[in-house]
C-alpha positions as CSV (number, residue, x, y, z in Angstrom):
1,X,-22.8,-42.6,-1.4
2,X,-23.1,-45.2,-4.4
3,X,-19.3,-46.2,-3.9
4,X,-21.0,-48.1,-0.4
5,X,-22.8,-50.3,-2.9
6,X,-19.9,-51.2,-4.9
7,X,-18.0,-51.8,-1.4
8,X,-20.6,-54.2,-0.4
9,X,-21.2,-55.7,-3.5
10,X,-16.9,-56.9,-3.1
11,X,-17.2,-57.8,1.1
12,X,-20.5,-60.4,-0.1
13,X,-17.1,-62.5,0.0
14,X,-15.7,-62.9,3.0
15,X,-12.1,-64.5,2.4
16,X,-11.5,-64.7,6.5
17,X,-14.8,-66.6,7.4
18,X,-14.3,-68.4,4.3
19,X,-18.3,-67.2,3.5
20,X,-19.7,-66.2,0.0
21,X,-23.4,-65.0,-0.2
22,X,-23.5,-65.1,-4.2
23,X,-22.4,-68.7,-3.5
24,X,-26.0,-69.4,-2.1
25,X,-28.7,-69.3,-4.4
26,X,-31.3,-68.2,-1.7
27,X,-28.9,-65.7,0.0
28,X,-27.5,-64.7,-3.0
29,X,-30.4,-63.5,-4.7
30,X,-31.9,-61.8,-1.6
31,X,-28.8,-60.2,-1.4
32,X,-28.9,-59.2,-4.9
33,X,-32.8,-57.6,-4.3
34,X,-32.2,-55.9,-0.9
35,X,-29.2,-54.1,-2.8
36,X,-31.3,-53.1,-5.9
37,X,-29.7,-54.8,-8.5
38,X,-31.9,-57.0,-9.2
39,X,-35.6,-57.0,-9.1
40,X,-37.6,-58.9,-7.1
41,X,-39.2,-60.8,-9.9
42,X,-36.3,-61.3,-11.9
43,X,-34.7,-64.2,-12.3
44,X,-30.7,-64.9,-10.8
45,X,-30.1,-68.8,-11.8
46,X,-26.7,-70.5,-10.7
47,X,-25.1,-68.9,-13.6
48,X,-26.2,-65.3,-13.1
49,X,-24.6,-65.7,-9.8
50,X,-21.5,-67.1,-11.1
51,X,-21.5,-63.9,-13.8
52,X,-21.7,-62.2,-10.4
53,X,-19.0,-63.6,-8.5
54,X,-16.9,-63.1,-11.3
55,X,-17.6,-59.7,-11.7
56,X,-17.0,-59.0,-8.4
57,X,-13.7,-60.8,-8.0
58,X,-12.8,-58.0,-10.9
59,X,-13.6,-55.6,-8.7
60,X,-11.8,-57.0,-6.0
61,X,-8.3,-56.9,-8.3
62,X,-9.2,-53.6,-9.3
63,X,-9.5,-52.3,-5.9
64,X,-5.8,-53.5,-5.2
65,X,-4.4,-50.6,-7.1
66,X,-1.3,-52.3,-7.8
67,X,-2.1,-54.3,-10.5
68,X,0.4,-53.2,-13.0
69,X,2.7,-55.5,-14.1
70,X,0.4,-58.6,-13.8
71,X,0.6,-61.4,-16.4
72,X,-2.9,-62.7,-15.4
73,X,-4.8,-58.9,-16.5
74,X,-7.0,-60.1,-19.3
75,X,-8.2,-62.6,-17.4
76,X,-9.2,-60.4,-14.5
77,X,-10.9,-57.9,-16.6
78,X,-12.4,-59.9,-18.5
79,X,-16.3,-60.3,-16.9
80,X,-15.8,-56.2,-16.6
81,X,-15.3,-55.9,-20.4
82,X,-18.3,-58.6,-21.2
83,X,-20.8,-56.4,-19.4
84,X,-19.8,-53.5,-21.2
85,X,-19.7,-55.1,-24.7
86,X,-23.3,-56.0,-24.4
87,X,-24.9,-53.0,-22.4
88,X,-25.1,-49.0,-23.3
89,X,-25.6,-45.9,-20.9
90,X,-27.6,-42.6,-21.9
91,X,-26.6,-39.4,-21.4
92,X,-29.4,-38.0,-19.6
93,X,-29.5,-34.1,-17.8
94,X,-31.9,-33.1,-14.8
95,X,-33.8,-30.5,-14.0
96,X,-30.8,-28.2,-13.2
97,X,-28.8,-29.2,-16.7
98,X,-26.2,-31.8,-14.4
99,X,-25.1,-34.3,-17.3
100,X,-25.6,-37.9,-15.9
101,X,-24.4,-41.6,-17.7
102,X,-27.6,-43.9,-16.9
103,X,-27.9,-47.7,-17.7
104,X,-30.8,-48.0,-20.6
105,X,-32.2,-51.2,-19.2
106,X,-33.4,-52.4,-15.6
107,X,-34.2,-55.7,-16.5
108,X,-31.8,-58.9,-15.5
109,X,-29.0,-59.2,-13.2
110,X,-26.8,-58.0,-15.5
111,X,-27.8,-55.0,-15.7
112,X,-27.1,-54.5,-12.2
113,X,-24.0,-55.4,-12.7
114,X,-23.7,-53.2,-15.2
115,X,-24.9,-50.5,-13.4
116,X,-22.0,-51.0,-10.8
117,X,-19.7,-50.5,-13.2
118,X,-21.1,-46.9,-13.8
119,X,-21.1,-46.2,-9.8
120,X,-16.9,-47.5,-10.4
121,X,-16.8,-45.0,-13.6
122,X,-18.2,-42.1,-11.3
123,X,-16.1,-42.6,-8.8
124,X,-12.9,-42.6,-10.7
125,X,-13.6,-39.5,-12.3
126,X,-14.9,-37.7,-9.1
127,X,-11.7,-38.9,-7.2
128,X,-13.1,-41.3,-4.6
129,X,-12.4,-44.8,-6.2
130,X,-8.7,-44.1,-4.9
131,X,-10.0,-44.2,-1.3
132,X,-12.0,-47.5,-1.9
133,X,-9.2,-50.3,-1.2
134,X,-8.8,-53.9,-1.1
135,X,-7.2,-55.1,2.4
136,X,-3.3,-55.9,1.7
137,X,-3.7,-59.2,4.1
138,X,-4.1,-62.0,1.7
139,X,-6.4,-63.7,4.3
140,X,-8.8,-60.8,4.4
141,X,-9.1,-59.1,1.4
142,X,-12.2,-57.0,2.8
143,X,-12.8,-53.8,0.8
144,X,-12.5,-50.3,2.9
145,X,-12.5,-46.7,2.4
146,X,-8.8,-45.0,3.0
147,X,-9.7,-42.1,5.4
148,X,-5.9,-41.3,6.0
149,X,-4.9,-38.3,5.3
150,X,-2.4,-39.6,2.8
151,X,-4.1,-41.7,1.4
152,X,-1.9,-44.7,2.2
153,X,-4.1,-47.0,4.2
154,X,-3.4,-50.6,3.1
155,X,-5.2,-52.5,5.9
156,X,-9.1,-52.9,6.6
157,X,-8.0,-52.3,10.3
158,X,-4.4,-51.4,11.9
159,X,-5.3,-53.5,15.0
160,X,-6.0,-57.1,13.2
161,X,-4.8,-57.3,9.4
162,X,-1.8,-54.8,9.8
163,X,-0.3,-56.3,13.0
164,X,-0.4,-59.8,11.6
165,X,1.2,-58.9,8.8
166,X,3.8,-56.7,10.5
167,X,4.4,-59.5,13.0
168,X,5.1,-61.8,10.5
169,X,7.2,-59.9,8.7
170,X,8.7,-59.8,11.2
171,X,9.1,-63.4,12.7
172,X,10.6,-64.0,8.8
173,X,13.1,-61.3,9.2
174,X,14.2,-63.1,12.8
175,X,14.2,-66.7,11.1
């Protein structure tokens, strides 16, 4: 499922451990190639990987789902709107006449990036982005798929992130 991609592409942070891969060059870029979007011989400088964080921390807001009435929404869109601005998809149609949006070029980092952004496009029209979820616990943050049956989920897991938030709700309701 491409979603996965996009759902590790947002946990290459992780807020808990206080650990970022795209923060390491090396690891960053490795990253980056093992994943396929970026090729092996291309180049990912300090400031593609910054482009990347960036991009991903739009994600992350995105995946929230409740991002309404923010004042901040430019700002978080932002890196999401410069990648589209300078990249183009095709229309292309396989053997058995589906319709597909591919990226033109396979060349840089960005378009990588860019072609995340088409795995994010495909899943909001096929349903499934509204499954892919940022944790509600602002110490975790770690993306996850909703498999309730409501579709309601707002914690990575129950056991960890929803009883500590739950328990301090509920020491603050005591105090």
């Amino acid at each position: 499922m491409p979603l996965l991609l996009v759902q590790g592409f947002v946990n290459t942070l992780d807020v808990e451990e206080g650990t970022d891969v795209l923060a390491d060059p090396e690891a960053g870029r490795d990253w980056l190639v093992r994943a396929r979007l970026l090729d092996q011989g291309a180049p990912a400088g300090p400031s593609d990987l910054r482009r990347a964080r960036d991009v991903r921390e739009s994600l992350r807001w995105l995946l929230r789902h409740e991002h309404e009435d923010e004042e901040d929404r430019e700002e978080r869109l932002a890196p999401l709107r410069r990648l589209t601005e300078t990249h183009q998809a095709r229309l292309t149609v396989d053997d058995g006449g589906a319709i597909a949006l591919e990226n033109v070029r396979h060349r840089d980092l960005n378009d990588g990036l860019f072609e995340l952004l088409l795995i994010v496009r495909q899943a909001q029209e096929d349903g499934t982005w509204e499954r892919l979820k940022a944790c509600a616990n602002p110490d975790c943050e770690w993306a996850f798929f909703d498999r309730s049956r409501n579709q309601q989920g707002n914690w990575c897991e129950m056991a960890v992130c929803g009883n500590r938030l739950k328990n301090r709700e509920l020491r603050a309701r005591r105090r």
